[in-house]
VOPAGU-2260 file (C-alpha; in pm, 1 decimal, decimal comma):
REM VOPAGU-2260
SITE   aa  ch    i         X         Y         Z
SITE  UNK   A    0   -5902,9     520,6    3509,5
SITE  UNK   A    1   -5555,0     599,4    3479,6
SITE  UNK   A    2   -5531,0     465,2    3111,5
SITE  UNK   A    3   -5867,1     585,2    3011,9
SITE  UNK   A    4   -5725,1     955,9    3082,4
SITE  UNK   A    5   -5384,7     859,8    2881,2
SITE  UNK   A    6   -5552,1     732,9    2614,5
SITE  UNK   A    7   -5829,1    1049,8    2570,2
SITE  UNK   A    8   -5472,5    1238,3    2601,6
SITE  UNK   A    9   -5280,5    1055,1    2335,4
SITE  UNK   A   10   -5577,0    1100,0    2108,8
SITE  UNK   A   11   -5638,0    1453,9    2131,8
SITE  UNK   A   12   -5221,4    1497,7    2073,1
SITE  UNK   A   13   -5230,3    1334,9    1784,4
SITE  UNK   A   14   -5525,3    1448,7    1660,6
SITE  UNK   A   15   -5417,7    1827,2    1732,8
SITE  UNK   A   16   -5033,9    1771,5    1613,6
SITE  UNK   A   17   -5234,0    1643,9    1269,8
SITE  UNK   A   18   -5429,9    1960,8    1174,2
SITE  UNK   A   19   -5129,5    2207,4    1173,2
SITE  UNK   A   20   -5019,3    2031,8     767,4
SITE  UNK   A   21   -5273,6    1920,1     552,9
SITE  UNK   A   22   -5373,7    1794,6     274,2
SITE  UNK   A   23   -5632,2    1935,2       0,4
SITE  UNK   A   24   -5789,3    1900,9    -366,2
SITE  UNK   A   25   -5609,6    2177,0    -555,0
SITE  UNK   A   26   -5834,1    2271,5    -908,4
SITE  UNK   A   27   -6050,9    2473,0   -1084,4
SITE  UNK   A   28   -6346,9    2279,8   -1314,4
SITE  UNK   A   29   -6281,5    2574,3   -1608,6
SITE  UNK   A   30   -5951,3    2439,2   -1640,8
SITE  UNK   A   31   -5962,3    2084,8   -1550,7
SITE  UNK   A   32   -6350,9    1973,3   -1612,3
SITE  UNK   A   33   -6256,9    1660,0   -1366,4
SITE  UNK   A   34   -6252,3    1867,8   -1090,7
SITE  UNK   A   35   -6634,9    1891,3   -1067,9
SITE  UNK   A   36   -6690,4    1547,7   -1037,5
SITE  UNK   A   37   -6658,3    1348,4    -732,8
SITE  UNK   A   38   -6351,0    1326,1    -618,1
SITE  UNK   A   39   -6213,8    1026,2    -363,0
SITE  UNK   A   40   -6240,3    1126,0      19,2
SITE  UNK   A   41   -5967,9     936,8      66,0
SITE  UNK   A   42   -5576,7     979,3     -43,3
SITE  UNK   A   43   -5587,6     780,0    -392,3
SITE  UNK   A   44   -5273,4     565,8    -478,1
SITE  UNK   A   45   -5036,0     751,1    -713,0
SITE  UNK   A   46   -5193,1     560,0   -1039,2
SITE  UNK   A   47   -5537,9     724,6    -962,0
SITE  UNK   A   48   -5698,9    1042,7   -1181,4
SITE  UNK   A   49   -5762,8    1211,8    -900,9
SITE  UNK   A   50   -5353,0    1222,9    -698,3
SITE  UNK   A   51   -5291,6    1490,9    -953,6
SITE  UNK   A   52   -5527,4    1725,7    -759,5
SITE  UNK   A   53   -5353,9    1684,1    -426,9
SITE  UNK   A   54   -5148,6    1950,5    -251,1
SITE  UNK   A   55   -4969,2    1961,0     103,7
SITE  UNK   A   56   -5109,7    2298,9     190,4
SITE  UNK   A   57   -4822,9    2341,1     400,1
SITE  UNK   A   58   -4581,3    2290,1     148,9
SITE  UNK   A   59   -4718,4    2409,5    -168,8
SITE  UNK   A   60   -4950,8    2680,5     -34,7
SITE  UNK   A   61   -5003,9    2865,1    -399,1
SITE  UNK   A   62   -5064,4    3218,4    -208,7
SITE  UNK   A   63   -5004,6    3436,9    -533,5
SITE  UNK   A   64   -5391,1    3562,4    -555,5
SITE  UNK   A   65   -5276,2    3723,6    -158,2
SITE  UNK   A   66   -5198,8    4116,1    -106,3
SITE  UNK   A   67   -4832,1    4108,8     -61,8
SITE  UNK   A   68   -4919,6    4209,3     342,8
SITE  UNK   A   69   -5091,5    3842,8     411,5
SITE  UNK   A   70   -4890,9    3638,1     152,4
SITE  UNK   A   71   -4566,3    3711,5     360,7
SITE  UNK   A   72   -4711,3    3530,5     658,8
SITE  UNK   A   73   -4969,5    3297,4     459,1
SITE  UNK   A   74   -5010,1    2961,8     616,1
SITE  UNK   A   75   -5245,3    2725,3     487,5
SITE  UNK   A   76   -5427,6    2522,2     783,2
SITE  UNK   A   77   -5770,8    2457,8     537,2
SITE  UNK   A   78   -5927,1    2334,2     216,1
SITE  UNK   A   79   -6206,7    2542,3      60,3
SITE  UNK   A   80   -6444,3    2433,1    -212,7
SITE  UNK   A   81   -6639,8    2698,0    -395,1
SITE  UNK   A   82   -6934,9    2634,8    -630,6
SITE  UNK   A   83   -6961,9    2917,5    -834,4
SITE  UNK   A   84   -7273,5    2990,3   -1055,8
SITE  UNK   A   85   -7130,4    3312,2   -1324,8
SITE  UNK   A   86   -7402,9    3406,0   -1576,7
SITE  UNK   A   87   -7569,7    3010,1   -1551,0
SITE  UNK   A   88   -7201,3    2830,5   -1610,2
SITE  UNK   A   89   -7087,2    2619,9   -1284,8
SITE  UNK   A   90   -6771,3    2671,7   -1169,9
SITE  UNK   A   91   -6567,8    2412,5    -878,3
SITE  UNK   A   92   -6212,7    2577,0    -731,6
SITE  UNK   A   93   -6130,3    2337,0    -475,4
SITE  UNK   A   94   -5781,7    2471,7    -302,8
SITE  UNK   A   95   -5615,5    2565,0      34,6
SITE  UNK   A   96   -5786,6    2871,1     222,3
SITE  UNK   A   97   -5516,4    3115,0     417,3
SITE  UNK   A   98   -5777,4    3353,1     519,6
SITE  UNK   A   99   -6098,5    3169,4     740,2
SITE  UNK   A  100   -6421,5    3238,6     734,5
SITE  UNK   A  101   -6655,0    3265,8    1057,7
SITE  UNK   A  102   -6843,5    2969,1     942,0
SITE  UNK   A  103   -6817,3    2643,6     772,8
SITE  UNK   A  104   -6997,6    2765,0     483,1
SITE  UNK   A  105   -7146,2    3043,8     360,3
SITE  UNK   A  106   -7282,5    3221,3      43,6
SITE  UNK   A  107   -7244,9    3549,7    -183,7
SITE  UNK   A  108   -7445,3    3695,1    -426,5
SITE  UNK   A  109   -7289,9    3986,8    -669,2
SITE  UNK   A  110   -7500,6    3945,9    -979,2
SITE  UNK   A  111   -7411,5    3795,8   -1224,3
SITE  UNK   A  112   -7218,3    3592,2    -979,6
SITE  UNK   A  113   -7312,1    3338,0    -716,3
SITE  UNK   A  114   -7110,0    3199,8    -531,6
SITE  UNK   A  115   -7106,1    2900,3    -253,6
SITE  UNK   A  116   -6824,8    2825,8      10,7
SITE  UNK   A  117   -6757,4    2502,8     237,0
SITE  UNK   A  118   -6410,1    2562,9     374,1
SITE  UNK   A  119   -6294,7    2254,8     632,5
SITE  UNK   A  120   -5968,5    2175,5     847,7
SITE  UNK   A  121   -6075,2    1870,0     997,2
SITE  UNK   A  122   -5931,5    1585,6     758,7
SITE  UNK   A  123   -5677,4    1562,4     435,7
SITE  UNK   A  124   -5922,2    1596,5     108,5
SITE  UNK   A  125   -6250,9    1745,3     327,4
SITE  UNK   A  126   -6295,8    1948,8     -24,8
SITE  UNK   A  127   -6377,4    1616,9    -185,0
SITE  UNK   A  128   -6706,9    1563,8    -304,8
SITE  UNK   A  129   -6901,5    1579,2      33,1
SITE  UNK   A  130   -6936,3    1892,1     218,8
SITE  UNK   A  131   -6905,3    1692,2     552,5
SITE  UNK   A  132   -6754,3    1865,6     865,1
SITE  UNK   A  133   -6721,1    1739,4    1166,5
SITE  UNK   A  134   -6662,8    1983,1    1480,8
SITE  UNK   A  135   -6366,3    1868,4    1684,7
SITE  UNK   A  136   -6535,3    1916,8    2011,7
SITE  UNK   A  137   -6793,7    1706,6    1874,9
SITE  UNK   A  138   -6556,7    1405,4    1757,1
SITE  UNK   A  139   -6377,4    1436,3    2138,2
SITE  UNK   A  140   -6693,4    1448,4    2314,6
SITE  UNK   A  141   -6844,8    1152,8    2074,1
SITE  UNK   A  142   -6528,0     941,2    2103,3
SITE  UNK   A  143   -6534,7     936,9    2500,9
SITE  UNK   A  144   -6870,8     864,8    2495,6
SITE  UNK   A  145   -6801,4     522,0    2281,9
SITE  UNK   A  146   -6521,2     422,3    2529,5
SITE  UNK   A  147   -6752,9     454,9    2822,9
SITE  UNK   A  148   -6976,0     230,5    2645,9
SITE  UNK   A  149   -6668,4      -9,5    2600,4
């Protein structure tokens, strides 16, 4: 029992040291028409199309859009990805998020723009192609599960 507890320990410390720095797609389709196409979930090797796109949010946070009052203290701790819809052209701006929403994703509507948000903190490159998040308590309360199984 003893292990069991120091192992469901060890695992939620490294899973909660983890989500302090991470990684995210960093790109905007107008610019860089790759960026609405799928991009890898996982970290590409450095020969890939896609390693261009990746930023440590932590390190390269690219806060200028901020008021000067958050931008002092901006930390990035997300990734966002937007899918914007602006008179019938698409528009993807995948980047790190400073400012969190109350949900996982949400929409806006301010004709003649539409706009769709998926913002994630839960694994380097969750603004990849898949708009997948998985709720921490969930992963805990699914891993212990599996080891009592073991």
């Amino acid at each position: 029992m003893a292990a069991y507890v120091t192992y469901v320990f060890l695992l939620l410390a490294v899973y909660c040291s983890t989500s302090s720095a991470i990684k995210c797609y960093q790109c905007r389709s107008l610019t860089e028409p790759a960026c609405a196409t799928d991009l890898p979930t996982t970290v590409p090797d450095n020969n890939h199309w896609a390693h261009k796109y990746i930023v440590d949010c932590s390190v390269n946070p690219n806060a200028t859009h901020l008021e000067n009052s958050v931008k002092s203290n901006a930390v990035s701790t997300f990734c966002r990805k937007q899918y914007q819809e602006i008179e019938g052209e698409v528009r993807i701006i995948r980047s790190c998020g400073f400012v969190k929403g109350d949900r996982a994703c949400y929409s806006t509507a301010n004709p003649p723009t539409k706009t769709f948000v998926c913002q994630c903190d839960n694994i380097d490159l969750c603004n990849s192609a898949l708009n997948v998040f998985i709720s921490p308590v969930l992963l805990v309360v699914a891993l212990i599960a599996a080891i009592r199984l073991l």
